[in-house]
TORLUMRO-888342 format. One record per residue (C-alpha): x, y, z; residue in one letter. Coordinates in steps of 0.02 Angstrom, whole numbers, padded with zeros to 5 digits, always signed. Layout:
<rs>
XYZA;...
</rs>
This chain:
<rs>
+00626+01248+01241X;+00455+01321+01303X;+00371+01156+01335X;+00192+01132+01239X;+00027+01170+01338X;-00112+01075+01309X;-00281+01138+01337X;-00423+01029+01425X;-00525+00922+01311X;-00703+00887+01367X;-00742+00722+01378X;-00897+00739+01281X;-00824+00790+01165X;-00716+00610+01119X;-00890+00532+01136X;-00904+00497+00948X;-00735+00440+00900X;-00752+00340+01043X;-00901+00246+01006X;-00826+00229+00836X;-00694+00149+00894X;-00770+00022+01028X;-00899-00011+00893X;-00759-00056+00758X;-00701-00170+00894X;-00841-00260+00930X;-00872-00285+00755X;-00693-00374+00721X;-00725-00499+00858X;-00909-00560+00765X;-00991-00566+00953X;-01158-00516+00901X;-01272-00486+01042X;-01411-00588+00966X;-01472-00682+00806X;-01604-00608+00737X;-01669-00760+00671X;-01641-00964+00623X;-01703-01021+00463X;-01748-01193+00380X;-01671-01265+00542X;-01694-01438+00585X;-01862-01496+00671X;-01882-01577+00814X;-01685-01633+00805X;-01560-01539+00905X;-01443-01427+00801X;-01286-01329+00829X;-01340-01127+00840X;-01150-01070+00904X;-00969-01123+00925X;-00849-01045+01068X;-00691-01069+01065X;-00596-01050+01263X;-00428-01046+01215X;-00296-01044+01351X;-00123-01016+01295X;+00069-00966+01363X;+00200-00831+01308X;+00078-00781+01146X;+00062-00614+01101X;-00141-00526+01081X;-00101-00557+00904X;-00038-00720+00895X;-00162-00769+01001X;-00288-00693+00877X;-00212-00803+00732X;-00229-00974+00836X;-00404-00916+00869X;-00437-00907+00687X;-00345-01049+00631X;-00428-01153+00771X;-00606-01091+00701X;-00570-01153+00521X;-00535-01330+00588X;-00705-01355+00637X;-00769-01462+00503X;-00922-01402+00377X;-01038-01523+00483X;-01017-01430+00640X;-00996-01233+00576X;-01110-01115+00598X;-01137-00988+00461X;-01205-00808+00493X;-01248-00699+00376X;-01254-00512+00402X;-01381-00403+00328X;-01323-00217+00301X;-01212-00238+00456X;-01348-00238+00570X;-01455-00402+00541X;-01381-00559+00562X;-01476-00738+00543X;-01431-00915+00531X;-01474-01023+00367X;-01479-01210+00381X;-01379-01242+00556X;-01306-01409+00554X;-01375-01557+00653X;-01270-01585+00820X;-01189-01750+00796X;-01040-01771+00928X;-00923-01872+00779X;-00922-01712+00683X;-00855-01644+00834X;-00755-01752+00881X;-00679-01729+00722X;-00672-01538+00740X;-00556-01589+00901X;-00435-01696+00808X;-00419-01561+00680X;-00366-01429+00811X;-00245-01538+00900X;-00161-01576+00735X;-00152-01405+00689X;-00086-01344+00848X;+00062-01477+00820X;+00096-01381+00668X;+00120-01252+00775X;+00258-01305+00878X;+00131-01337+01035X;+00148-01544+01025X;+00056-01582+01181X;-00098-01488+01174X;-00297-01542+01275X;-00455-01500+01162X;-00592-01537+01260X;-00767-01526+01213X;-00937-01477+01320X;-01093-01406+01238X;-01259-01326+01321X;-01468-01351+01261X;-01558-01215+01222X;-01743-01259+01211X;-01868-01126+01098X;-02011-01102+01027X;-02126-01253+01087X;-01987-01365+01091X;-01962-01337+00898X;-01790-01257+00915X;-01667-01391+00997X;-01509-01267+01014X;-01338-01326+01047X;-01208-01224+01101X;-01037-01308+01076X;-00891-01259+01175X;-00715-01305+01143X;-00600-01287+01294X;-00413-01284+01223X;-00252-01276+01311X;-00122-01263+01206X;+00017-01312+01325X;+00204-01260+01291X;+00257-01206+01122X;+00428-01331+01087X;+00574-01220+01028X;+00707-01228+00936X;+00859-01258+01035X;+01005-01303+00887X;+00972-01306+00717X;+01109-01423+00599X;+01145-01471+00412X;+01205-01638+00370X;+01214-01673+00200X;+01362-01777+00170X;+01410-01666+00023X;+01551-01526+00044X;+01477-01383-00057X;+01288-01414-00032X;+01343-01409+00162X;+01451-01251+00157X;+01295-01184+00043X;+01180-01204+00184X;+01313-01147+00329X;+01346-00974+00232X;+01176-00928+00234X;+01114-00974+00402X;+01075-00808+00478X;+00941-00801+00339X;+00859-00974+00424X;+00666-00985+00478X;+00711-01075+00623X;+00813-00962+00731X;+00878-01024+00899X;+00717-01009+01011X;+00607-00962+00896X;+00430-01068+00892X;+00428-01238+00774X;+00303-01247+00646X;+00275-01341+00502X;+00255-01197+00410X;+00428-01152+00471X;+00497-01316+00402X;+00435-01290+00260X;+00494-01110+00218X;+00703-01172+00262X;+00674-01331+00169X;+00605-01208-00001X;+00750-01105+00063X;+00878-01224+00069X;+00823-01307-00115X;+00811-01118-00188X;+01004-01095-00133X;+01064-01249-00207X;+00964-01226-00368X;+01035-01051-00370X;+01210-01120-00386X;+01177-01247-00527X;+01088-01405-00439X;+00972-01398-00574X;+00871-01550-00516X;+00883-01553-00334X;+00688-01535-00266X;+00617-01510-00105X;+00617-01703-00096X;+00789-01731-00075X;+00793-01660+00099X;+00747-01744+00249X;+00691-01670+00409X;+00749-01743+00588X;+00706-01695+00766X;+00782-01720+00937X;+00697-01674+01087X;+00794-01779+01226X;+00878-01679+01366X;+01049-01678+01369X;+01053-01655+01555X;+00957-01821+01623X;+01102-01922+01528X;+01236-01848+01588X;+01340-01901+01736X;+01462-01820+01848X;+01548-01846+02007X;+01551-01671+02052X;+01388-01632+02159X;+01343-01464+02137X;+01387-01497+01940X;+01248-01623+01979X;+01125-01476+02043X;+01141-01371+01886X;+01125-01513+01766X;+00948-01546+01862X;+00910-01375+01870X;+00934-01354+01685X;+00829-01510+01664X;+00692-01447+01756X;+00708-01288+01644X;+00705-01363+01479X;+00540-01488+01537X;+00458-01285+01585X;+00528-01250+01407X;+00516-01389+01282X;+00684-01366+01143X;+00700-01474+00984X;+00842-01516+00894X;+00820-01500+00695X;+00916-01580+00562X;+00933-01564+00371X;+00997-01706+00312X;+01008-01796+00104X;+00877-01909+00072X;+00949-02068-00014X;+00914-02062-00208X;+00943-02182-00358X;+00993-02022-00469X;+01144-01966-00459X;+01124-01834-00562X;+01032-01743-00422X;+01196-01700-00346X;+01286-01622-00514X;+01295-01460-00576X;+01220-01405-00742X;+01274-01283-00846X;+01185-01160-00984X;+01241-01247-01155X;+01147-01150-01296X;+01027-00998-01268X;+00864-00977-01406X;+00757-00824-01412X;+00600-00840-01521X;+00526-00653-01520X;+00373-00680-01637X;+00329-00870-01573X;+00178-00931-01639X;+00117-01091-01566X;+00185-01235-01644X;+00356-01174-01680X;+00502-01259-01644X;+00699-01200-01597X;+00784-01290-01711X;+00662-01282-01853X;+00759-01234-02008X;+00602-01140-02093X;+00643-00973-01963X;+00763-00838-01990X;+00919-00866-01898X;+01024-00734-01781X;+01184-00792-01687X;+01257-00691-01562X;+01378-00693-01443X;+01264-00783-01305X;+01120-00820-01383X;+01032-00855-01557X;+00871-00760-01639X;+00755-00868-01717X;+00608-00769-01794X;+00475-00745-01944X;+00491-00545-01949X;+00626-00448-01893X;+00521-00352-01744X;+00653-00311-01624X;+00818-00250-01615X;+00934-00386-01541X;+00973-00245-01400X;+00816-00257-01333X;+00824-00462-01312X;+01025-00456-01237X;+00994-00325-01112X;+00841-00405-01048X;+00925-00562-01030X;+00988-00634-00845X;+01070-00809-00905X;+01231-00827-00987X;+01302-00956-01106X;+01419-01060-00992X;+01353-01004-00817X;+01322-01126-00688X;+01124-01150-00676X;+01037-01009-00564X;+00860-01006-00538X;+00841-00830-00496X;+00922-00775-00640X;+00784-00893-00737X;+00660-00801-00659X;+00724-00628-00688X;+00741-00642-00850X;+00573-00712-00866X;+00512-00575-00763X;+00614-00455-00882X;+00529-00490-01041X;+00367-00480-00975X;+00375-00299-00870X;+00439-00234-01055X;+00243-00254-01096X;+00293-00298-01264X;+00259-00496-01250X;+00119-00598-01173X;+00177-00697-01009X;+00342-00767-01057X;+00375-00946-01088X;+00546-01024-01045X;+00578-01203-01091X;+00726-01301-01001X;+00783-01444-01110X;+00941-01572-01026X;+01065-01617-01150X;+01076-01803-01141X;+01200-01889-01068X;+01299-01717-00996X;+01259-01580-00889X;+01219-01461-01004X;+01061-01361-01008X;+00967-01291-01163X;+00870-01151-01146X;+00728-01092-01281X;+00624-00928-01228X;+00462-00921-01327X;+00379-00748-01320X;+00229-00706-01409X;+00211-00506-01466X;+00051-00407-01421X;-00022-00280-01504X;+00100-00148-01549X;-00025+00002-01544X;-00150+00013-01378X;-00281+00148-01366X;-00387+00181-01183X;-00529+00286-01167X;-00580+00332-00959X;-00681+00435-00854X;-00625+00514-00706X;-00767+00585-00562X;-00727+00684-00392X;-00845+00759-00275X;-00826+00844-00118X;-00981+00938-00051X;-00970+01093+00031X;-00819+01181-00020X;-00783+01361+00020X;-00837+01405-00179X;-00778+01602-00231X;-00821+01717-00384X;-00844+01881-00415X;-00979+01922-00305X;-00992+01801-00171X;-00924+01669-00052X;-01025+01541-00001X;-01049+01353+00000X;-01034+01240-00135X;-01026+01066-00203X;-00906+01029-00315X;-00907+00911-00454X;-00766+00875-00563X;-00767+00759-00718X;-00629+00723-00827X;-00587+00615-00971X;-00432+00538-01048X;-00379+00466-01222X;-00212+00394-01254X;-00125+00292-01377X;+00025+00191-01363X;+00155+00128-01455X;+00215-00048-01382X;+00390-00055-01480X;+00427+00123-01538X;+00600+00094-01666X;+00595-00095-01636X;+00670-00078-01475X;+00514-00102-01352X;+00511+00080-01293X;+00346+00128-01254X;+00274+00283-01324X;+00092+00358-01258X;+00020+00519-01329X;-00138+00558-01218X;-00237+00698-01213X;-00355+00747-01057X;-00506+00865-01067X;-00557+00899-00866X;-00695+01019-00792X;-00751+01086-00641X;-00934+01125-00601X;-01019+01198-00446X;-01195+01110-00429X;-01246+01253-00297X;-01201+01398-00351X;-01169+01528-00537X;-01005+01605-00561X;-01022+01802-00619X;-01044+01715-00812X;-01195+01650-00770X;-01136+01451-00789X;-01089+01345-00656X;-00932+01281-00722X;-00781+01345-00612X;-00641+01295-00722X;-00597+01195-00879X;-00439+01113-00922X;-00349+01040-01087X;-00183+00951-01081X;-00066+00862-01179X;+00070+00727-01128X;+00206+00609-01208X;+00293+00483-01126X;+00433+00367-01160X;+00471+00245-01072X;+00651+00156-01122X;+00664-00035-01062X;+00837+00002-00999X;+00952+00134-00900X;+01004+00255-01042X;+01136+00421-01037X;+01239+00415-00893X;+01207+00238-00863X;+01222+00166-01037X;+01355+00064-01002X;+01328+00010-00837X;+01303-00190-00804X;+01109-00191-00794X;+01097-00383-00798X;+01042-00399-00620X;+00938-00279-00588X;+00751-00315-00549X;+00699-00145-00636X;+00788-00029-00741X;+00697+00104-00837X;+00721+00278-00926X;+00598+00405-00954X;+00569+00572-01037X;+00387+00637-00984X;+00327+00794-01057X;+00174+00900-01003X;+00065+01038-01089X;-00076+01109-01019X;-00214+01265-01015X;-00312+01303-00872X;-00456+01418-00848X;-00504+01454-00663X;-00659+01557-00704X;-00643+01716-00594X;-00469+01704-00549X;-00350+01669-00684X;-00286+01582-00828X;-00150+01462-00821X;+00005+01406-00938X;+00075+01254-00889X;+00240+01162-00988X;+00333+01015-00885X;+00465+00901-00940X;+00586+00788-00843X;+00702+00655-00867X;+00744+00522-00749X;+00742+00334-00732X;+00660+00194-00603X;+00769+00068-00562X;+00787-00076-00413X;+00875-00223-00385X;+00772-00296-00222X;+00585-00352-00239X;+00459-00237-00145X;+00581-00084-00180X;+00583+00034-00316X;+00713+00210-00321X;+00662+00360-00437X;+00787+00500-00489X;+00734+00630-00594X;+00915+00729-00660X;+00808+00854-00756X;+00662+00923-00699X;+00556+01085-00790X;+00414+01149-00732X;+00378+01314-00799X;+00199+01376-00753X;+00128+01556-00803X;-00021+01652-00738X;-00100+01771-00830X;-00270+01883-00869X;-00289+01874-00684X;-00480+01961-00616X;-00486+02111-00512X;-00561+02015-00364X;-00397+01875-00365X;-00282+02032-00352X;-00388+02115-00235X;-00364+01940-00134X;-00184+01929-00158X;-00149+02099-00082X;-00262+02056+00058X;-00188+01890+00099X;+00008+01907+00080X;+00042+01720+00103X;-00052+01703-00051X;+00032+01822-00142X;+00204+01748-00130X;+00125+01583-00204X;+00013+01626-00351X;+00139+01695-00459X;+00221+01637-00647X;+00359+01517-00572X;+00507+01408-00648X;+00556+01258-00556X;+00709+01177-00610X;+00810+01034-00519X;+00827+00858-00464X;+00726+00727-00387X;+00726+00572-00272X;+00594+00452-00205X;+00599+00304-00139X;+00438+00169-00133X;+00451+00017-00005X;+00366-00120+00057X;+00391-00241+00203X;+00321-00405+00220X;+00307-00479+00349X;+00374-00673+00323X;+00297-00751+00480X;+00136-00659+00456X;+00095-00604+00282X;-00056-00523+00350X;+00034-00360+00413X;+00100-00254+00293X;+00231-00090+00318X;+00258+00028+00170X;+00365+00178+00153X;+00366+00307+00039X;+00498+00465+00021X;+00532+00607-00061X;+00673+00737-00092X;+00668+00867-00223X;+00787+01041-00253X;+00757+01179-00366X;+00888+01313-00413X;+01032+01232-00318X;+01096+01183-00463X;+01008+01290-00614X;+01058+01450-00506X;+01215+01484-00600X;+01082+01538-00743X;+01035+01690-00640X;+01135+01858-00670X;+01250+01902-00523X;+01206+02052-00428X;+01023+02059-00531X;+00855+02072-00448X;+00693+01972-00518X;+00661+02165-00595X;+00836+02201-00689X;+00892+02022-00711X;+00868+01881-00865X;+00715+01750-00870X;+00801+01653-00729X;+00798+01793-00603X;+00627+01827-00629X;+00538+01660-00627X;+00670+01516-00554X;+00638+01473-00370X;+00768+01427-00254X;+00686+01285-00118X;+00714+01100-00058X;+00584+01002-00021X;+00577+00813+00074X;+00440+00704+00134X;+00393+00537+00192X;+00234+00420+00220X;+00222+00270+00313X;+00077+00157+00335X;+00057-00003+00436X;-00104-00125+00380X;-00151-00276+00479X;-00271-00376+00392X;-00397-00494+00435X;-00519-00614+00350X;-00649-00491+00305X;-00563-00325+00380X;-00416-00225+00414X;-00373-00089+00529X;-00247+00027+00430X;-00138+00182+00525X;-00048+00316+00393X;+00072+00441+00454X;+00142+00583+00343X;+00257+00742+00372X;+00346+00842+00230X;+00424+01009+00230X;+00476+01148+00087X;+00592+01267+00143X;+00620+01436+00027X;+00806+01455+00017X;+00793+01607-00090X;+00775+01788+00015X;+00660+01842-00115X;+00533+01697-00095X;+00448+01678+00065X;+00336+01532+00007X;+00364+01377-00112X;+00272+01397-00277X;+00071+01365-00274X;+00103+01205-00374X;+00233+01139-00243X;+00170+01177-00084X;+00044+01043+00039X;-00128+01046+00044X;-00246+00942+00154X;-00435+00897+00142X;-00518+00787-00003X;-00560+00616-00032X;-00367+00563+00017X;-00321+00671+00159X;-00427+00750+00302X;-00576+00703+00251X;-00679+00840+00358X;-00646+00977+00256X;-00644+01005+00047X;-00480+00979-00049X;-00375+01154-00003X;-00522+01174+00140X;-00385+01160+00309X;-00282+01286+00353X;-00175+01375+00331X;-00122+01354+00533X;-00236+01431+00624X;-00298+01544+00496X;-00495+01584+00492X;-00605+01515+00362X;-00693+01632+00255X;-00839+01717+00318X;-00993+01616+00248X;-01092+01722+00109X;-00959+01879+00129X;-01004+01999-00001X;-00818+02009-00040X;-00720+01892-00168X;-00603+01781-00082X;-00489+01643-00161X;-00504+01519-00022X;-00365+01394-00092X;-00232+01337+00046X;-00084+01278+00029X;+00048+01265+00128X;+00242+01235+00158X;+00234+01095+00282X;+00101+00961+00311X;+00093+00832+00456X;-00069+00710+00452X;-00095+00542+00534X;-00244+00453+00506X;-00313+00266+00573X;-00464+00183+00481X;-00566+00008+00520X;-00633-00050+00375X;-00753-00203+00358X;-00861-00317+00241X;-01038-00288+00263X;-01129-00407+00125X;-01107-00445-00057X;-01247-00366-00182X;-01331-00416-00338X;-01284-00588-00352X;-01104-00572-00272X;-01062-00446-00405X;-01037-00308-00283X;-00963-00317-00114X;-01028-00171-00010X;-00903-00134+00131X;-00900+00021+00268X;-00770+00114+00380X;-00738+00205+00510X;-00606+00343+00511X;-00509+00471+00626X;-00384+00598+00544X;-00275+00724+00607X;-00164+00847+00552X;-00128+01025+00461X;-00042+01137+00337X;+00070+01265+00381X;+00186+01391+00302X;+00383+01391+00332X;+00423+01576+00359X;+00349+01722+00419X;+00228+01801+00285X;+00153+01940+00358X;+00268+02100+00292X;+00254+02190+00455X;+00356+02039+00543X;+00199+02028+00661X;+00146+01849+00728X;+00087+01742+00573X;-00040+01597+00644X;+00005+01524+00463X;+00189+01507+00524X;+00222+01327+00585X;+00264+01355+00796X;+00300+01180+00902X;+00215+01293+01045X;+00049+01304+00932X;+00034+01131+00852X;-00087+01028+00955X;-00189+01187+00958X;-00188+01209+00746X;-00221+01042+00741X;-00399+00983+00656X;-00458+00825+00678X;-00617+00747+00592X;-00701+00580+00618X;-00819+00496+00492X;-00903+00343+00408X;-00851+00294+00227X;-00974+00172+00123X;-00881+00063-00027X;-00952-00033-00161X;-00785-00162-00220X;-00812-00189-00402X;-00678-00307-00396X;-00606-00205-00544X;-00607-00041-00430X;-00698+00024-00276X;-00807+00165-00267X;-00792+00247-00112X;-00917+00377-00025X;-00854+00446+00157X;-00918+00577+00254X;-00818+00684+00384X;-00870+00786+00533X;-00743+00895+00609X;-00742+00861+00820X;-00579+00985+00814X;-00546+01134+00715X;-00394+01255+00686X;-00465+01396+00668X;-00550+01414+00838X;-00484+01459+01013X;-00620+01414+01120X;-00574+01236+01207X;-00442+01216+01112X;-00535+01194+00965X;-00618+01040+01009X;-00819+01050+00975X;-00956+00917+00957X;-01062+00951+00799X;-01230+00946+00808X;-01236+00811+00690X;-01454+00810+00659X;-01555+00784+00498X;-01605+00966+00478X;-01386+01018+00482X;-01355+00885+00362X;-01498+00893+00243X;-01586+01056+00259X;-01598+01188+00130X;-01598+01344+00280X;-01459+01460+00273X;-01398+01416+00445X;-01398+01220+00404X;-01287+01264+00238X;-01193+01346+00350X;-01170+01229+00476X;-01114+01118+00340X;-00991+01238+00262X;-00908+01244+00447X;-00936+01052+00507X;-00963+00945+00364X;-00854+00861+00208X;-00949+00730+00092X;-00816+00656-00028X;-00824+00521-00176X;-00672+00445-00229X;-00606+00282-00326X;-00501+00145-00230X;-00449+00163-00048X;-00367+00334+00011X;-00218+00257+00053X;
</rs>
């Protein structure tokens, strides 16, 4: 293969995605080049104006060693912290310092040793020195307290054993060891021990030792070498016993032990069984199970008692994980808690336990309490995104775009008594540009009316009807259908009818599968303007898109999380998709037919599979988070007849959620040139594409609360990267299409914008305001694209022609609700 050559990039140019970057770091590490001020401090009396922590540690990763950091910090005691407070990022002061008194450190000291024993590091020095800053007259006394620790060797484990004297707790434990939080040399921690010990109890619960707690197990360590103790005539034997010794003092090992804890009640080592099952669907609070007032169901494995007969007695058997006779399982107690309530029918679920005396037989009673059957929400939806490439009949130019939309739905809780929820909701949306009249003389760009009904069935209907649901985490059906009208003012009108049929379903936490089995998506353009078809001939990639299309098929995604059990505070989640139109559905065209001679099928369907995937990996701190996103997905046209996806299927990149340099549809397509600022021709500037790749990395940070804590106002720094491209060849004459995606022309159709984002958390939602400057663009040759904006006040807030039209080329403003990803 031709290898890839990449062009020389200016250093200058990296300057500002640089600096962002080196001042996101500084910012994470709170080393603030000065205080800006000390207030109500003591007077005359020597007080504490910063803590450093020297920490000096072995075989701990940069991370790691930023945890113990942090966890060392939070063991100073209140006495001896120092708070800052940061005003709008930039100003940061000192309120009330504590007094230096040397037992509050001291205290501060025995707190970090103890907590590095948790740990695993058992032997570690915490010594303390501290330096006087004199200011002001002598009225400022400052101390600076330093805190030299060495952690010392972390003790490992070396063998891990269960000992409980009791055959099938014992095999319990052995079966499921591979699953242990204390691997052979992996660090001890209390934290560690107590994660097996929950684990252990959760396993024996989960196989009916109904009362066996956390308290029955005791812990044991054994950190002797075998090697000093052991003798042998044979002298080299001698030498590698020493050796070893000498190895294990270097690396500390600890022997843990499970063991039973002695206990008067026996009845901690039996197994309990599920006697007799209640379901009370319409509790009211006082109600009791065996009260002979309600109305009375029995069923094969469990009994209705009720006022009003609400729900079918489907609803309650399939939702239900415990069965009359079972052995006790806790997870299956909590499923079927968890059931009941993701139905949305019920209030949080209430499951009583009650022990049969004298046996070991268990009673359960489920109480749940209906909500309101009918729910109606009203919202407001708002997106802006500020110079976008805005077309009509009689000019191209810049524009801001506005859209506002709003939303009323109504649901049905327990459609047919058999908690299947029904929403009818209706949308009304429009478009405005705030810059600039369309050839009406208004400055609304398009209008939009839809109409959608969902069901959503509480279980996994026709195929699966009759397959065993009990033990899945999620199983859902749903029929979703779609009808909508859209007016793009210049351009077109639009029919739009969708409807699909699928089901969600999962039977591991932090995962959830999709399928769709029937998918219809029929959408018709019509009453299209002179100037779009003028466009369309112009523009051939945009004429194979923006036709009346039928997309019929099957779908798959997958959504999935990975926590991280050792540290919670980095999260991985993948997403993927993989959809097919036609593959199937083709058999409806006529054979030997063109889309001109043939049935509705061979006009409209379109033959294409399409597949993509997102991944994004968040570390988190105290008050920020670094966050990296990758995507790629890819639509290939199987048809001969099509040479792109359809409009409403293909990529697009730019917006509040993707590269945020340019408006939404703004990038691409490849290297393709943007639109000719004020052109006195009409120009549809949408693009979309058959293949996107985009990676993006963003810092984001607390700044300071607002308005009595209400609002948190927070700020980021971003970098993204990537670009749309088309699959085949568009261009009729077979010439070279820069829209075509070419591994020899990717790092140079790359764009690549760098900005500042500025969030208001509402705790409810966040409100989010970024703005994007583009240091590389696609559709430029000239050092590879790479450019440094002349980022000024005039560019950015000028009314002059050429500073609009700086901002058309250089500039993206976007507002947008929660974080982009």
């Amino acid at each position: 293969m031709k290898g890839i050559l990449l062009p020389k990039i200016p250093y200058y140019y990296l300057l500002p995605i640089i600096a962002m970057m080196i001042l996101s770091g500084c910012s994470t590490a709170k080393k603030y080049s000065g205080i800006t001020g000390v207030r109500n401090y003591p007077h005359n009396k020597p007080f504490i104006f910063k803590n450093n922590i020297d920490l000096k540690t072995e075989g701990a990763s940069k991370d790691e060693k930023i945890q113990i950091r942090s966890r060392l910090n939070n063991q100073i005691t209140d006495s001896a912290r120092v708070k800052i407070k940061d005003v709008v990022f930039i100003f940061h002061t000192i309120n009330r310092p504590p007094a230096f008194d040397s037992a509050n450190i001291l205290k501060s000291v025995k707190n970090m040793e103890g907590s590095l024993k948790n740990l695993g590091y058992y032997n570690p020095l915490v010594n303390y020195r501290f330096d006087t800053v004199v200011r002001k007259n002598g009225e400022q006394e400052r101390i600076i307290t330093y805190y030299d620790v060495v952690t010392g060797k972390r003790t490992l484990v070396d063998t891990l054993a269960y000992i409980f004297d009791h055959p099938e707790l014992e095999k319990l434990a052995l079966d499921s060891k591979t699953e242990t939080f204390l691997p052979k040399n992996s660090p001890i921690s209390k934290s560690a021990i107590n994660a097996e010990n929950t684990r252990l109890v959760n396993i024996f619960r989960n196989h009916g030792y109904f009362k066996f707690t956390a308290d029955d197990i005791r812990v044991t360590g054994d950190t002797s070498i075998e090697a000093l103790t052991t003798i042998s005539e044979d002298p080299f034997e001698q030498l590698r016993l020493l050796a070893e010794a000498s190895e294990k003092r270097n690396k500390p090992t600890i022997r843990i032990g499970f063991q039973l804890n002695k206990s008067s009640d026996s009845s901690k080592l039996q197994k309990f069984y599920i006697n007799n099952i209640y379901i009370l669907p319409d509790y009211r609070p006082g109600d009791f199970y065996l009260d002979s007032g309600l109305n009375t169901n029995v069923y094969k494995n469990f009994t209705v008692k009720y006022h009003e007969n609400l729900f079918r007695p489907g609803l309650l058997r399939n939702k239900l994980s415990i069965k009359k006779g079972d052995a006790f399982n806790q997870n299956n107690y909590s499923k079927t808690m968890n059931n009941f309530y993701k139905i949305g029918v019920w209030e949080s679920p209430n499951i009583d336990i009650i022990e049969q005396k004298d046996t070991n037989l268990l009673d359960i009673v489920i109480k749940l309490a209906p909500l309101k059957r009918y729910g109606f929400e009203g919202n407001i939806e708002m997106s802006y995104s500020a110079n976008n490439n805005i077309s009509n009949l009689t000019t191209t130019s810049s524009g801001n775009l506005l859209g506002l939309s709003t939303n009323f739905s109504l649901t049905d809780r327990n459609f047919i008594r058999s908690g299947i929820r029904l929403t009818n909701s209706i949308k009304l949306g429009l478009e405005f540009n705030t810059s600039k009249r369309n050839s009406r003389g208004n400055f609304i760009n398009s209008n939009e009316i839809t109409y959608s009904n969902t069901l959503l069935f509480p279980k996994l209907t026709f195929p699966f009807t009759y397959y065993n649901q009990r033990n899945w985490l999620t199983n859902q059906s749903f029929i979703n259908t779609n009808v909508s009208l859209v007016n793009r003012i210049d351009f077109f009108n639009q029919q739009i009818f969708n409807t699909s049929y699928g089901f969600n379903f999962s039977k591991k936490e932090n995962r959830l599968w999709s399928l769709k089995i029937f998918n219809f998506d029929y959408r018709r353009i019509y009453n299209r303007s002179a100037a779009f078809d003028e466009t369309l001939r112009e523009n051939p990639f945009l004429r194979y898109s923006f036709n009346t299309a039928l997309v019929m098929g099957m779908g798959l995604s997958l959504n999935q999380a990975f926590p991280n059990r050792r540290n919670p505070n980095i999260i991985h989640t993948f997403k993927a998709n993989i959809e097919e139109s036609g593959l199937l559905w083709g058999v409806l065209k006529q054979g030997s037919r063109s889309a001109q001679t043939g049935n509705f099928f061979n006009k409209y369907l379109k033959e294409f599979i399409k597949m993509d995937a997102e991944y994004t990996y968040t570390i988190k701190h105290s008050k920020s988070a670094i966050v990296f996103r990758t995507f790629a997905g890819v639509g290939i046209p199987i048809s001969k007849s099509d040479t792109t996806l359809p409009f409403f299927k293909q990529y697009f990149g730019g917006g509040p959620n993707s590269m945020r340099g340019w408006p939404v549809r703004g990038i691409g397509i490849g290297g393709q040139k943007l639109a000719p600022y004020q052109n006195s021709g009409a120009r549809f500037n949408d693009r979309t594409g058959d293949i996107q790749l985009e990676g993006n990395a963003e810092y984001r940070f607390d700044v300071a609360p607002m308005f009595s804590n209400a609002i948190l106002f927070k700020m980021a720094f971003f970098v993204d990267a990537g670009n749309i491209w088309n699959f085949k060849n568009t261009r009729p004459d077979g010439l070279t299409d820069t829209t075509q995606f070419k591994f020899d022309a990717l790092y140079k159709q790359l764009g690549v914008s760098s900005g500042v984002g500025f969030r208001f958390d509402f705790n409810y939602f966040l409100l989010r305001f970024d703005v994007g400057f583009r240091f590389k663009r696609p559709d430029i040759y000239e050092n590879g694209g790479w450019q440094l904006p002349a980022i000024n006040f005039r560019n950015l807030f000028g009314s002059a022609t050429n500073n609009r039209k700086w901002r058309y080329e250089n500039f993206n403003a976007t507002i947008g609700i929660d974080y982009p990803f």
